[in-house]
N, C-alpha and C positions, 0 to 999 in steps of 0.2 A: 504494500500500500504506500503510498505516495502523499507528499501533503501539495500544496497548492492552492488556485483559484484558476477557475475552469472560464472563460469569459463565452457570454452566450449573444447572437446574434439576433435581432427581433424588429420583426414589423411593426408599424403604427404608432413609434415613440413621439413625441416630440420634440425631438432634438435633444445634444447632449445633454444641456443644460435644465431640462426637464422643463414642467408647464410652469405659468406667471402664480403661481399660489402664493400670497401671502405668509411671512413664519409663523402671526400670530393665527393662521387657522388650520397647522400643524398641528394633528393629534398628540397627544403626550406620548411619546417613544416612538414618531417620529419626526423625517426634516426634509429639507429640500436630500440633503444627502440620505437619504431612503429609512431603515428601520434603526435606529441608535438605538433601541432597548427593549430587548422582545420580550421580558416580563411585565414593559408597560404596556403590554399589549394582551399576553398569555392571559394576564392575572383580573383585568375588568372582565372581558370574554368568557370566562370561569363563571366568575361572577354574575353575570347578566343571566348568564345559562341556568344558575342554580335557582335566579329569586324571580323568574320568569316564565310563564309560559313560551313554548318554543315548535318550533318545524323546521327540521333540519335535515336535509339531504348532506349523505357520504357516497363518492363512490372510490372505490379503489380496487386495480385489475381485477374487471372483472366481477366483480364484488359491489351490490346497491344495498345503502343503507337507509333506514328512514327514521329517524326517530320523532314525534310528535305526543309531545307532554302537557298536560294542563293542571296548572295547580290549582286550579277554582275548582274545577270540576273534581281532580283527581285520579285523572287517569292519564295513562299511559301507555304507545301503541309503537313498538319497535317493529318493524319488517326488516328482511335481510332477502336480498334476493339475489341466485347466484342460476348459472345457465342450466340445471336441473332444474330447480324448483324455489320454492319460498317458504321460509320459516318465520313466524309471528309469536311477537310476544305483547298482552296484553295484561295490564294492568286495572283494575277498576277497585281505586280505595283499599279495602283488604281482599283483593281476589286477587289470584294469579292463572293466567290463563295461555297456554301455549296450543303451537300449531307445527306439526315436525311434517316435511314432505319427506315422506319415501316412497321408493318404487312402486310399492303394494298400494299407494294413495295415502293422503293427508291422517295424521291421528294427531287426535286432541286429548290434552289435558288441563286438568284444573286441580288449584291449591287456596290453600289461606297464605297470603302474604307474608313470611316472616321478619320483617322489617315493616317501618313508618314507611308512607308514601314520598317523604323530602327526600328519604336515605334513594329510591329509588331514579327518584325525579332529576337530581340536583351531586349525586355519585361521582368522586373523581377514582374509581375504582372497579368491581368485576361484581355480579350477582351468582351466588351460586344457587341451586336447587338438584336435590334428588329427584329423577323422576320415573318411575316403575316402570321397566322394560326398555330402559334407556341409561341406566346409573346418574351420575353425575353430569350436571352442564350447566356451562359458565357462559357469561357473555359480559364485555364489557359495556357502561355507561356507557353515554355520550360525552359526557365531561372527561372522562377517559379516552376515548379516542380522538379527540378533538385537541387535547393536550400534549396526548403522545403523538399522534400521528398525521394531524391534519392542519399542525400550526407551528407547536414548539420544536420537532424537530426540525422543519422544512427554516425557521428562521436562523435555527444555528447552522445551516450549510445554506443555506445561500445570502444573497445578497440582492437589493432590492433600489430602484429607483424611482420617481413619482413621475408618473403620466399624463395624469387628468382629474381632475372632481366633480365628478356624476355622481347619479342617482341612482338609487337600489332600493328597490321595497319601500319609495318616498323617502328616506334618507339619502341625506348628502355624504359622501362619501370621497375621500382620496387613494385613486386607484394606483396602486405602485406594481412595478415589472419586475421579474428577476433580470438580473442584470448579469450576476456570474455564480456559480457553484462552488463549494470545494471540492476539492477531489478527496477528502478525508471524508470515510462515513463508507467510499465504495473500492469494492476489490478492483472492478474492471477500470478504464479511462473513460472518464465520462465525457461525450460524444457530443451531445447536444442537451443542451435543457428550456427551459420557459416556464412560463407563469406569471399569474397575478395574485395581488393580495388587494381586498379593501378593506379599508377601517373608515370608522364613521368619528364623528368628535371627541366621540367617550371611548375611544382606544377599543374599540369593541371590532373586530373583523367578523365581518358581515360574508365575501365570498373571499376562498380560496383555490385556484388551480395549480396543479404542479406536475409537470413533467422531465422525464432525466433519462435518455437514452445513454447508453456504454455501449463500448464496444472492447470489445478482445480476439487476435486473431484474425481480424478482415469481418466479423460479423458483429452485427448489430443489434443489441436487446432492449426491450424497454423496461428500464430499473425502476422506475417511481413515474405511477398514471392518478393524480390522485386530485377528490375535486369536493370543496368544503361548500354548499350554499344556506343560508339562514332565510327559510322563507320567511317565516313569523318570527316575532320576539316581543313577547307580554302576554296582551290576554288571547286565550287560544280557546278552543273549544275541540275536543277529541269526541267521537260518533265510535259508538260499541264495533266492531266488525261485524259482517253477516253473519260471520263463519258463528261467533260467539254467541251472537242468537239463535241458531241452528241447529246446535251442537249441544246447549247447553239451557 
């Protein structure tokens, strides 16, 4: 492994010197010179996430995530869809409700919650449950994969510039690009990369894209496809699945 910075090539900039944005309406932890401090960024983002209702789209190779939480109401509706099938997990107050695809077709189960709904809601860590004819199974929060894998790593390897300031979900937001990668973090030479990040006033990132191709040997792999969107953020309203009126 090698250390360095990877520099990436990209459309649509506005010139080196980035767009005309004022400093005072630079988000805390950043600047004209792109992300100065990605726990002033990690750490409101966290936070918004945990005291809020939310709709958040992940995807990652492959891999679609959904998470949509409502803390008035009290529930909470994970989907995970991957090119077999779709596994669901619902939450309603103290029920716990799951949906396994397998080959044979969909089975459902049902539990009592063993945790408060915040622990579920608002988690920067893994839920486990037993479940009869399946043993053990874990899945991470969203505050966990958001932290690990769809924000705080992606800022300590790359590096970021500012764009533009648009609108997202009716917020104003300052869109910044990757600019360059490290080469620390991957076995291979990293090849090409890109991406965006936006943050809104309150250091809160709103979307994320990130891509990282390498190469070794004359061939080309795609290392890191990975894409963070916040549709909602506050009052939300979560609808039971059919499946869980069907079923149960």
């Amino acid at each position: 492994m090698t250390g360095g910075i990877v520099s990436t090539s990209l459309s649509g900039c506005l010139g080196q010197q980035g767009p005309d944005i004022p400093e005072e309406e630079y988000p805390s932890g950043t600047s004209e010179d792109g992300i100065t401090d990605s726990r002033a960024i990690v750490t409101p983002t966290q936070k918004a996430l945990a005291n809020n209702g939310y709709d958040v789209e992940l995807e990652r190779e492959g891999t679609s995530l959904r998470y949509h939480s409502s803390l008035q109401d009290k529930r909470h509706h994970r989907t995970v869809e991957v090119p077999d099938g779709t596994n669901e997990v619902f939450v309603d107050d103290t029920d716990l409700y799951l949906k396994f695809h397998e080959a044979s077709g969909p089975e459902y189960y049902k539990s009592a919650l063993d945790r408060g709904f915040d622990s579920i809601h608002g988690s920067n860590g893994y839920y486990r449950q037993e479940v009869p004819g399946e043993g053990e199974i874990a899945w991470a929060h969203l505050i966990k994969m958001v932290r690990g894998n769809f924000l705080q790593n992606i800022l300590e390897i790359a590096a970021f510039t500012p764009v533009q300031t648009t609108d997202h979900s009716g917020r104003t937001v300052i869109e910044f690009e990757v600019e360059s990668v490290s080469q620390d973090g991957f076995d291979d030479t990293v090849a090409e990369s890109s991406g965006l990040l936006s943050v809104d006033p309150e250091s809160i990132a709103r979307h994320v894209e990130f891509q990282v191709n390498t190469s070794s040997s004359g061939e080309t792999d795609v290392e890191e496809d990975k894409t963070y969107e916040v549709r909602e953020l506050g009052t939300t309203a979560v609808s039971r699945p059919s499946w869980v009126e069907n079923q149960f």
